[in-house]
N, C-alpha and C positions, 0 to 999 in steps of 0.2 A: 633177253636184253634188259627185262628188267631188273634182274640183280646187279648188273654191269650200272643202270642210272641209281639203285638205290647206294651200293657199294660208293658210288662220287656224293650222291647228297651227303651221304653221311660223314662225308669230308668237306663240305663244303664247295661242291662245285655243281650249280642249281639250272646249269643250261637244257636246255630240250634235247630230243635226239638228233634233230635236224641240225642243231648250232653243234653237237658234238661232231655227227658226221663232218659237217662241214668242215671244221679244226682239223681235224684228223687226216682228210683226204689228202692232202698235199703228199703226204709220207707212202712210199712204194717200194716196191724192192724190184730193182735193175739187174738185167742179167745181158750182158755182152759174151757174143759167142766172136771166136777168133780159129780159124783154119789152120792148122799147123801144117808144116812142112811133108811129113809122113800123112798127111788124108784126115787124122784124126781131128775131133773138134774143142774146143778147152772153151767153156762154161766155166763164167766167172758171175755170182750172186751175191748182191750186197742190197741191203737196206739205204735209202737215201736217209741227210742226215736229220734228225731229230730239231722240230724250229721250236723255239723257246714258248710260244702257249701253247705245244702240245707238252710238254714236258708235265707241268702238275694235270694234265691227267693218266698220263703211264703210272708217276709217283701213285695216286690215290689210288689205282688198281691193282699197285703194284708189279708191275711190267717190267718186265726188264729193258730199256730203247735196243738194246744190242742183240735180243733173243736170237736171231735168225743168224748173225752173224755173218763172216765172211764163205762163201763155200765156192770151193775148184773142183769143175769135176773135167776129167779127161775121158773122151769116149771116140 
């Protein structure tokens, strides 16, 4: 963790862990499951969306907001 706080200082962004956690929780990744017709189940996975002061700290880590992306799985 502490490369993660010194990588932000060294951009300029000097909050604790606790104010970083804090910022950051709001953001989850949602997965809605839906029964199809045939029995099978279809998983649908998404990141919710990125709120604007989490945004410079992805930037300074260089994170991508969209890593996880959209994923469908059918099983």
């Amino acid at each position: 963790m502490q490369i993660v706080r010194r990588r932000l200082r060294e951009r300029g962004e000097t909050a604790s862990w606790t104010a970083l956690r804090d910022r950051l929780a709001p953001r989850c990744r949602v997965t809605a499951t839906f029964r199809c017709a045939d029995g099978r189940a279809l998983h649908l996975r998404k990141a919710t969306a990125l709120e604007p002061h989490q945004k410079p700290i992805y930037d300074a880590l260089g994170i991508d907001p969209d890593a996880g992306g959209f994923v469908r799985k059918l099983i």
